[in-house]
PASEBA-1860 file (N, C-alpha, C; in nm, 3 decimals):
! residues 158
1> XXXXXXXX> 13.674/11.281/9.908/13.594/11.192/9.990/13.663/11.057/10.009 ~ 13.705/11.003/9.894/13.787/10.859/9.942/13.915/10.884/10.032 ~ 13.972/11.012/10.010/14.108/10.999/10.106/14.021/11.010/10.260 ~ 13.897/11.056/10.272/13.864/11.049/10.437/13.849/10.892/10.465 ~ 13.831/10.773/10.387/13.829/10.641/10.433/13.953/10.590/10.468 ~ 14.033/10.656/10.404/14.185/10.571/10.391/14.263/10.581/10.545 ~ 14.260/10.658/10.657/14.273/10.623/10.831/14.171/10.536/10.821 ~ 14.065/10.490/10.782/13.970/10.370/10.883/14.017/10.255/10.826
9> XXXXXXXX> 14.027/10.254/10.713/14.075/10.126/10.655/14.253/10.104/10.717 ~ 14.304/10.149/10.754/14.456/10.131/10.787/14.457/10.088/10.894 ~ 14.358/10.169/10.995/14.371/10.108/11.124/14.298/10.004/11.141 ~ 14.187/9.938/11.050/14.108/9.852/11.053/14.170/9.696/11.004 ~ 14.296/9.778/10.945/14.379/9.658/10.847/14.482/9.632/10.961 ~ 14.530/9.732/11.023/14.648/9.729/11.101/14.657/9.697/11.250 ~ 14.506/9.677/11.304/14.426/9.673/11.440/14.335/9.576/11.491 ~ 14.284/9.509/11.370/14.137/9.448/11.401/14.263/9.271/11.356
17> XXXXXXXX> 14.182/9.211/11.418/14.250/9.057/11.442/14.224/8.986/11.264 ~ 14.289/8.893/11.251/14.280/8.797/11.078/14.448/8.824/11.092 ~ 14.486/8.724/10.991/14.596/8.701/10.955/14.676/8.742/10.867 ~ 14.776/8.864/10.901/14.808/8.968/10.836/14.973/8.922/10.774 ~ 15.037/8.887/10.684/15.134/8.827/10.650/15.218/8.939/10.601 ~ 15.344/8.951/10.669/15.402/9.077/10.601/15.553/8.976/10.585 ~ 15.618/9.045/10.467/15.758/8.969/10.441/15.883/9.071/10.495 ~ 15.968/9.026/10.569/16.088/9.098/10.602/16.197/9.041/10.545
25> XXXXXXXX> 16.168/8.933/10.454/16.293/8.876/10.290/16.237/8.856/10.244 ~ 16.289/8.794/10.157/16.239/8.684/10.025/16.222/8.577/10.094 ~ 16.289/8.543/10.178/16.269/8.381/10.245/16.221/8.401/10.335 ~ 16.202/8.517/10.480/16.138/8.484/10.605/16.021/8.625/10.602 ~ 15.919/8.555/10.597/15.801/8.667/10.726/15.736/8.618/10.793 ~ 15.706/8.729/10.875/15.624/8.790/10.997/15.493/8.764/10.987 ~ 15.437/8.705/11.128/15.270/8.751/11.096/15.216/8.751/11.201 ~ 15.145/8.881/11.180/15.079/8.980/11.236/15.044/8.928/11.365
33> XXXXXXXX> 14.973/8.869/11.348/14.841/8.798/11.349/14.829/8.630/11.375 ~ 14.779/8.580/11.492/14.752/8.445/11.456/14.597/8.396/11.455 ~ 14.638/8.276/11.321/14.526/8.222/11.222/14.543/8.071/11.192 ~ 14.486/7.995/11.196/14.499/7.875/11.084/14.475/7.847/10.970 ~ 14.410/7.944/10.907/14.404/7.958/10.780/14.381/8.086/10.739 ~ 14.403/8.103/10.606/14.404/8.269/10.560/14.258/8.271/10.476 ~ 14.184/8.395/10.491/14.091/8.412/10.434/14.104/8.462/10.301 ~ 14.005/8.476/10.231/14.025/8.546/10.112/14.073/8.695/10.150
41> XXXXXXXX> 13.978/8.724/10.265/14.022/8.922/10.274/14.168/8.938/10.397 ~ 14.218/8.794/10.453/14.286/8.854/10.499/14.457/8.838/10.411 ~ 14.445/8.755/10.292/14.479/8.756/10.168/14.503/8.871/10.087 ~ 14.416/8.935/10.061/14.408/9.097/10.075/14.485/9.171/10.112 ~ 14.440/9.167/10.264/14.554/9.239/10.365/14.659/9.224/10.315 ~ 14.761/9.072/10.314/14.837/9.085/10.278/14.950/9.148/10.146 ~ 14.812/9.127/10.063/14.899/9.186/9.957/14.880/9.345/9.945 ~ 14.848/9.372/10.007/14.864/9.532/9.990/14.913/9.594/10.062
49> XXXXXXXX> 14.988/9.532/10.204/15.111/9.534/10.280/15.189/9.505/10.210 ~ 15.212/9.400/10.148/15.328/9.384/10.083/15.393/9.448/9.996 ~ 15.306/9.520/9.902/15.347/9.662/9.846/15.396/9.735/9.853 ~ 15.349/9.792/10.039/15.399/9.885/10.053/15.586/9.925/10.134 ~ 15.621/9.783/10.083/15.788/9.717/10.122/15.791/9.784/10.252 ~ 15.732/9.734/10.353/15.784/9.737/10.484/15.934/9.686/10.468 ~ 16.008/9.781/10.556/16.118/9.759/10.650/16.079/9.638/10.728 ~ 16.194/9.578/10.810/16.200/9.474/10.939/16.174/9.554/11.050
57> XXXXXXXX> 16.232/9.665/11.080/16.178/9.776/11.181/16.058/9.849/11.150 ~ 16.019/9.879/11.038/15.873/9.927/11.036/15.757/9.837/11.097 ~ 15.794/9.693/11.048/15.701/9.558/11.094/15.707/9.550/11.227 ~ 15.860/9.567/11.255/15.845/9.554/11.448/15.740/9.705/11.531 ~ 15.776/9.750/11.464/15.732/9.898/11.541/15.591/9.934/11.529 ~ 15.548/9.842/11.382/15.366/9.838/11.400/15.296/9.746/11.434 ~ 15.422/9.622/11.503/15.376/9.507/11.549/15.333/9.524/11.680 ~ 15.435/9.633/11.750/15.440/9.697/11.908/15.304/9.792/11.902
65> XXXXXXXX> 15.301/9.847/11.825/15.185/9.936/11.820/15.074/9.846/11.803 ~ 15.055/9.788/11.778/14.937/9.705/11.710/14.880/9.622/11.884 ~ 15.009/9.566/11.959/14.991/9.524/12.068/14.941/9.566/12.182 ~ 15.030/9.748/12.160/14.962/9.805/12.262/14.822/9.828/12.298 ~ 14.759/9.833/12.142/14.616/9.905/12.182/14.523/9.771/12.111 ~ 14.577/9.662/12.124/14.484/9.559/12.071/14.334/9.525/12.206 ~ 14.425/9.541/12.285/14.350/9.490/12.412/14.187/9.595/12.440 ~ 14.250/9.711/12.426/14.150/9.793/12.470/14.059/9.824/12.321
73> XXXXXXXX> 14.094/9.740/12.226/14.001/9.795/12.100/13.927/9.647/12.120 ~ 13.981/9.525/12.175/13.866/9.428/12.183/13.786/9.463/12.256 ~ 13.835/9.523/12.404/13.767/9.585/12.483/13.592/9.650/12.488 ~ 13.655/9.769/12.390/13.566/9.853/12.324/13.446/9.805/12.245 ~ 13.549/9.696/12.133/13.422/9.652/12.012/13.303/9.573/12.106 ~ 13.343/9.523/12.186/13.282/9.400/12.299/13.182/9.507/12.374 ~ 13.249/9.557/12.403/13.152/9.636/12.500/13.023/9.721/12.392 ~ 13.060/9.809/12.262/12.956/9.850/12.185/12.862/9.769/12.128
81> XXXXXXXX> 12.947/9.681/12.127/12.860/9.499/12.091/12.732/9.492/12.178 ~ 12.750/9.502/12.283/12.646/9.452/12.412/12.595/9.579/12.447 ~ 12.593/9.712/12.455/12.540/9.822/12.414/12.466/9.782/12.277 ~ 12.488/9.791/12.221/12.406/9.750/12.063/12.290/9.639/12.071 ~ 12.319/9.514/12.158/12.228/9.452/12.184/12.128/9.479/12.281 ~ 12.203/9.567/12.418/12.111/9.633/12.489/12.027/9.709/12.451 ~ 12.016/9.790/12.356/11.935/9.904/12.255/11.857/9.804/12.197 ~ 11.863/9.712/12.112/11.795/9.636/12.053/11.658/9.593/12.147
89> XXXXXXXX> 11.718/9.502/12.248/11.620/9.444/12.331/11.527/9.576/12.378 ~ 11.607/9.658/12.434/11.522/9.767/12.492/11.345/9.826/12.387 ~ 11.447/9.840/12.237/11.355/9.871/12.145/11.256/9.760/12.139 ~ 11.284/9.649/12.101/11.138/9.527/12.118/11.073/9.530/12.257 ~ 11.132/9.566/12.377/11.075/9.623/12.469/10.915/9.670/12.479 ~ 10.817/9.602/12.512/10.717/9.663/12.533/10.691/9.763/12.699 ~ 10.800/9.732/12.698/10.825/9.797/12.885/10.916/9.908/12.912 ~ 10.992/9.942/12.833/11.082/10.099/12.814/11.051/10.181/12.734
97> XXXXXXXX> 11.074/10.297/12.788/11.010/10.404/12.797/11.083/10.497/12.686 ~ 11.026/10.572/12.625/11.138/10.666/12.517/11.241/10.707/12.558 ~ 11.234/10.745/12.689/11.376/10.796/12.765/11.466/10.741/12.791 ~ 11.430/10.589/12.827/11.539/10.452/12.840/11.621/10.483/12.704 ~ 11.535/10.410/12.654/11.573/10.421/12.476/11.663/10.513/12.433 ~ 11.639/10.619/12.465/11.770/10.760/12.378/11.909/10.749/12.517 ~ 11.871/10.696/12.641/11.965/10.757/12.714/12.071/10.622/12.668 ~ 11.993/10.474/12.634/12.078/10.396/12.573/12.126/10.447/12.420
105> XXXXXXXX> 12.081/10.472/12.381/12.089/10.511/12.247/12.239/10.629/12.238 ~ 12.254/10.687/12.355/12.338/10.821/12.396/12.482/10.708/12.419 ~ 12.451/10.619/12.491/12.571/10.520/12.519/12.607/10.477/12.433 ~ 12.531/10.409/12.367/12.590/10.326/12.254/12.695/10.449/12.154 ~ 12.626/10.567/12.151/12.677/10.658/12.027/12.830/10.689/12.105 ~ 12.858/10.693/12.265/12.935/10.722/12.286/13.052/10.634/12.280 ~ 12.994/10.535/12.310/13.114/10.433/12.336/13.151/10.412/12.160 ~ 13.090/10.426/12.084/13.126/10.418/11.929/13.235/10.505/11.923
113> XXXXXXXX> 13.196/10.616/11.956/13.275/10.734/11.928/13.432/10.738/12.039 ~ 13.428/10.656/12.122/13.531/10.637/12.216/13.619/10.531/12.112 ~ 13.582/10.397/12.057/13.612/10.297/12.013/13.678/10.368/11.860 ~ 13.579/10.467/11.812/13.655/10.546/11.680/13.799/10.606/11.725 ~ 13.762/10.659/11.840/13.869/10.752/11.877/13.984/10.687/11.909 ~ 14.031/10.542/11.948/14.103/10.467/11.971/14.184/10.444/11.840 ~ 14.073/10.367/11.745/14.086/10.345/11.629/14.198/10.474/11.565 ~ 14.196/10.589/11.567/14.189/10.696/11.502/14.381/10.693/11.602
121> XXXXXXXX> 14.389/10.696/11.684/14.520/10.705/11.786/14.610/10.651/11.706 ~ 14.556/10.466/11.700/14.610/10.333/11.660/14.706/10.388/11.548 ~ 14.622/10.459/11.445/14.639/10.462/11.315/14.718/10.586/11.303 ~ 14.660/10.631/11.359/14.810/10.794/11.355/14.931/10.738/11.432 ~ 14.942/10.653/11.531/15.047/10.578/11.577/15.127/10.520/11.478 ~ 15.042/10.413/11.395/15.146/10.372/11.295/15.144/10.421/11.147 ~ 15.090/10.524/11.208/15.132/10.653/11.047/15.245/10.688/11.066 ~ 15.310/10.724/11.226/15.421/10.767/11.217/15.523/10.683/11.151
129> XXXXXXXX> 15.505/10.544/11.122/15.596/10.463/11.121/15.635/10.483/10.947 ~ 15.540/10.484/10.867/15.552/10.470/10.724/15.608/10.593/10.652 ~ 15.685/10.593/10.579/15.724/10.721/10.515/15.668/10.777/10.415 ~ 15.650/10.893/10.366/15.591/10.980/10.291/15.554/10.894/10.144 ~ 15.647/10.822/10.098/15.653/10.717/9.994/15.522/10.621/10.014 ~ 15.527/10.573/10.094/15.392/10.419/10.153/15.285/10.526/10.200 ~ 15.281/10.613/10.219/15.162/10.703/10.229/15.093/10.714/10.163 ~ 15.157/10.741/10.031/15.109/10.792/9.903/15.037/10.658/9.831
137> XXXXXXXX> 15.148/10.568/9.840/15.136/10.378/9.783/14.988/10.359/9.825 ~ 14.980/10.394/9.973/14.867/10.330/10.032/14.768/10.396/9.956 ~ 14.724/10.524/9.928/14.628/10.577/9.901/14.605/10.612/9.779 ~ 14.719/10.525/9.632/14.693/10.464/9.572/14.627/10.302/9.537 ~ 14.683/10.233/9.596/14.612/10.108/9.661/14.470/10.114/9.706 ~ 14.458/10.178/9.830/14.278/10.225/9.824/14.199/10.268/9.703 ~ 14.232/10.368/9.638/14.164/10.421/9.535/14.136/10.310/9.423 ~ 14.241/10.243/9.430/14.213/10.080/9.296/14.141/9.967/9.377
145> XXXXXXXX> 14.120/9.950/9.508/14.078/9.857/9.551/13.904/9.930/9.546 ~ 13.884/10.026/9.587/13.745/10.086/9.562/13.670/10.050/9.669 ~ 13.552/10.176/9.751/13.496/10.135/9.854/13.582/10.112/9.959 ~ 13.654/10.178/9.989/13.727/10.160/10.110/13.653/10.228/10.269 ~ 13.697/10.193/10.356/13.617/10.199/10.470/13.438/10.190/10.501 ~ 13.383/10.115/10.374/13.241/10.178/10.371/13.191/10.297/10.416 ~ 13.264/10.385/10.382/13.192/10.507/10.402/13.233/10.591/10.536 ~ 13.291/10.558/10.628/13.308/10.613/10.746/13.456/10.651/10.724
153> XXXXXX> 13.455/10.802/10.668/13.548/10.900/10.718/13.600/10.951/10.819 ~ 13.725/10.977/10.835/13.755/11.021/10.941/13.879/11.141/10.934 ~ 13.910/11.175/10.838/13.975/11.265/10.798/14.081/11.254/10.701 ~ 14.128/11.344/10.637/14.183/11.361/10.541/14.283/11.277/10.469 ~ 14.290/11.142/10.454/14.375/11.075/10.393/14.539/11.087/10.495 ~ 14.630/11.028/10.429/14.748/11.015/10.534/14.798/11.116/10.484
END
């Protein structure tokens, strides 16, 4: 069961915006991500990238990946966002009808499941990038960090 969290958490770490600090020396890194300050969790992030000793070409190649599909995952979250609020209002609604309700209710589930499915691309994208070694790292790392993805599986570990 925990290796089905470990794709949501990767692509969630590797996809979703905060300030992701990865080192390509001892003296110079990369980041991800722009921030003005680092959070505690995106602190986190970093150190459990850092672990997993990215290459300078692994960083570029999940930096490219990360770019490509950034746009259409803000896209997405934005849009299930306002689906989500549309359902809401609808439900306090004293004026829609059960049928409103599920056919929103049908949207919202879809566009989730579109926005997973992105998610799910992202992350097999830059699975290709890591080698069999940081695969393993990672899903040691999850297992000690505990609670990974809250619960939303998505298949079998890397």
């Amino acid at each position: 069961m925990l290796y089905r969290s470990v794709p949501v958490m990767i692509a969630l770490l590797l996809t979703v915006g905060g300030a992701i600090t990865l080192p390509i020396s001892t003296s110079a890194c990369i980041t991800l991500a722009q921030a003005d300050t680092q959070s505690p969790r995106s602190a986190r992030k970093e150190n459990w990238l850092q672990e997993l000793n990215l290459s300078k070409e692994q960083i570029q190649k999940i930096q490219a990946i990360r770019r490509q599909y950034q746009d259409r995952l803000t896209q997405q979250r934005q849009s299930v966002k306002q689906a989500q609020q549309a359902l809401k209002d609808l439900m306090a609604s004293g004026d829609a009808s059960s049928e409103q309700i599920r056919q929103k209710f049908n949207q919202v589930q879809t566009m989730q499941q579109t926005l997973a499915d992105t998610r799910m691309e992202s992350m097999l994208a830059i699975r290709t990038v890591l080698t069999v070694e940081q695969r393993q790292k990672m899903t040691e790392l999850m297992r000690q960090r505990g609670k990974p993805g809250r619960g939303r599986g998505m298949g079998a570990g890397l």
